[in-house]
C-alpha angles and dihedrals in degrees: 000000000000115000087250094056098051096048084057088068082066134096113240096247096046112090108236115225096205082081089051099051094044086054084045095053093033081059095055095046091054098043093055088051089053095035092055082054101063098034082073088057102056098019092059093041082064099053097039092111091037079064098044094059095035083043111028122226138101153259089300093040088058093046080057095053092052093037097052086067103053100032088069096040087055093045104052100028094097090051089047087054079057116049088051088052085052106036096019133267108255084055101056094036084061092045093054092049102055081046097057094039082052090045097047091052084059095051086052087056106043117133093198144005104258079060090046096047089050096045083043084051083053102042082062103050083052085048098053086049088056106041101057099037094048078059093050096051095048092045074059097050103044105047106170110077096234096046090045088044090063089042092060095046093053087041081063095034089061090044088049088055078052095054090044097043096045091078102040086047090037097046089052103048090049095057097047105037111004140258100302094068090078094069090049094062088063079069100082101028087061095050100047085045095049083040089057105036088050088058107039121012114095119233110252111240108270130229106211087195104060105114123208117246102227100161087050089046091059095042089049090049096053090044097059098022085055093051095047103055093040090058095045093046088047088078091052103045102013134251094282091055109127092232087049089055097042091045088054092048087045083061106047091047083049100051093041091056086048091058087044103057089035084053103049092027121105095217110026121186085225105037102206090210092081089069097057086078098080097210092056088050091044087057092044091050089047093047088055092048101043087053099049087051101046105034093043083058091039083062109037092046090056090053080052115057090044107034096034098026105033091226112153124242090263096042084050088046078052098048090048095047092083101035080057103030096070081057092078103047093038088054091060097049088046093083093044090050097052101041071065097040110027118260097264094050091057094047088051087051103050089043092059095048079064097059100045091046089054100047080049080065100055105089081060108128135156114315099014115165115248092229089058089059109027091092095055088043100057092035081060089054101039083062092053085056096046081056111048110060094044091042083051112055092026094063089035081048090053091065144067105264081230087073104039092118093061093040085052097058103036086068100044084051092056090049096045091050098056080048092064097042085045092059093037089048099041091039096056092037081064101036104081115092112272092356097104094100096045096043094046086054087048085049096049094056096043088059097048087054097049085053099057085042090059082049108059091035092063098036102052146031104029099143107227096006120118112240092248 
């Protein structure tokens, strides 16, 4: 018997199980395609070093490993809002998903890595289909602001056991059966998600007449993709290299035209009235700032514990468990905290846990012991959790729910795009011969100082706004 049917056995005021169950079973859904998508973050970082010896390359062939992935994420997430604005949601959610199960399959497969930068290329445009929409959906599906604010909070929570799960798993599979097996493990994920959203997630209401912003969208792709690949080169030739520099000048023209069509364009893909509301351009900046910091770190540290200090891919999933595993816990109290102290208050909290944690870091060197690091590591994580689920639904509660998808996507590109410019800058901060320590150190202080900067964004200076 359908869910609608058997509501209609209850009594108006009783409440009917059968919807509690479909949100249930929506949130899960949404949680495993968010949750896939972070797995590829932590469990290739593991294996970086596992493909550069199966693959060949160097520092700036892994960064673009890992940058393939989220260039294209960053770059196609707001069309992605879009398109589930225009088609529905829980269409396009689905659609992402077959396409990274099919995408990860590929990785697994790759004979080379100009093929597993490509498939990795293809595994984020399906990740940015799948990461706004699953919002979305459940921005449908949780309409009062408390009960969607736990949702969310569960919906990271599920994408933090990701992250913490990604290096144990990771580092297991590579030492029994290789690198490629990473990419497998995507296979039944895929299959149970698309099995449950199929099932249980209601379609959004559509708007036949949102247009897709193509112009923007390739503007939006050079000028990431340009910036990317200047910064991470920039290790390798030096910032005074003429295809550094080109590569710079290639952004800003890019970026500038971006702003330009958004600007003159009757739909945009990024609607530049949204940030004329100061808190929901407070929570994007913020967004772009705590990812630089954190998944710069995320890549140089795992350089670190294998190539500095000779752990193996299953000692570095090791040293990473805990680092991620305070992430779960600390995502499910956020909502509860900030419901006490006032979203942004948490946010600026958890921001400044960050920093202190990473200044704590700065005396690392070669040979230091794990346990001499392993504090600073999870305080930095349990600030990323303190971050996430307030950012979330304060930003998604800015906004019209009419535009949730945009909103959506407009924060997980700034994310993702800190994500890219975190890997390209600490990347190239490491690349040079005999610089990793420094450059880890320089990190280090760069993303304490992002941090405080969040921290004071989101804490201070909203005209109009109260301070919680």
């Amino acid at each position: 018997m359908r869910p609608s049917s058997t509501a209609a056995l209850h009594a108006p005021d009783t409440p009917s199980p059968a919807p509690r169950l479909a949100g249930a079973l929506t949130l899960a859904a949404m949680s495993l395609g968010f949750g896939v998508v972070q797995l590829d973050i932590t469990i290739v970082n593991t294996a970086l070093e596992s493909i550069r010896r199966g693959l060949g390359g160097d520092v700036a062939a892994l960064q673009w490993v890992v940058n393939a992935y989220t260039i294209a994420f960053a770059a196609f997430i707001l069309t992605a809002g879009a398109l589930g604005d225009r088609f529905g949601a829980r269409r396009i959610f689905m659609a992402g998903f077959a396409l990274f199960t099919a995408a990860s399959v590929g990785c697994a497969l790759a004979p080379d890595a100009r093929s597993l930068i490509a498939l990795r290329g293809l595994q984020g445009l399906a990740a940015a289909l799948l990461v706004p929409n699953s919002l979305a959906l459940l921005n449908h599906a949780y309409p009062d602001p408390k009960a969607r604010g736990r949702a969310v909070g569960i919906w990271a929570a599920g994408a933090s056991l990701a992250l913490t799960a990604g290096p144990f798993v990771g580092g297991i599979l590579i030492a029994l059966t290789g690198w490629r097996a990473i990419f497998f493990v995507n296979l039944p994920i895929g299959l149970i998600g698309l099995w449950l959203a199929k099932a249980y997630a209601r379609e959004t209401p559509v708007h036949p007449g949102r247009a897709v912003d193509l112009p923007g969208q390739a503007a939006a792709v050079v000028a990431l993709g340009a910036l990317a690949a200047a910064v991470i080169e920039a290790g390798v030739r030096g910032w005074t290299d003429g295809f550094v520099m080109l590569g710079v000048i290639v952004a800003l023209i890019a970026a500038v035209a971006f702003v330009w069509q958004e600007a003159r364009v009757a739909q945009p893909m990024l609607p530049l009235v949204l940030f004329r509301h100061p808190l929901f351009a407070r929570c994007a900046l913020v967004g772009l700032l705590a990812n630089i910091a954190i998944y710069g770190l995320i890549f140089v540290f795992s350089l670190y514990f294998q190539d500095v200090n000779a752990l193996s891919p299953f000692a570095t999933g090791l040293a990473f468990l805990p680092m991620f595993g305070v992430v779960f816990p600390v995502n499910l109290l956020a909502p509860r905290i900030a419901e006490r102290l006032g979203p942004r208050a948490t946010i600026a909290l958890g921001a400044v846990l960050s920093a202190v944690a990473c200044l704590a870091l700065l005396p690392i060197a070669p040979g230091t012991p794990y346990v001499a690091m392993a504090l600073q590591l999870i305080g930095l994580s349990c600030g990323l959790g303190l971050i996430v689920p307030p950012l979330t639904s304060t930003l998604l509660g800015s906004v019209d729910r009419s535009r949730s998808g945009v909103a959506a996507g407009v924060l997980n590109a700034t994310r993702q795009s800190g994500s890219v410019l975190g890997v390209a800058l600490f990347g190239a901060l490491i690349g040079p011969a005999g610089a990793f320590i420094h450059g880890l150190r320089l990190s280090i202080v760069i993303s304490a100082a992002l941090m405080l900067a969040a921290a004071g964004v989101i804490r201070w200076g909203v005209p109009g706004e109260a301070a919680r």
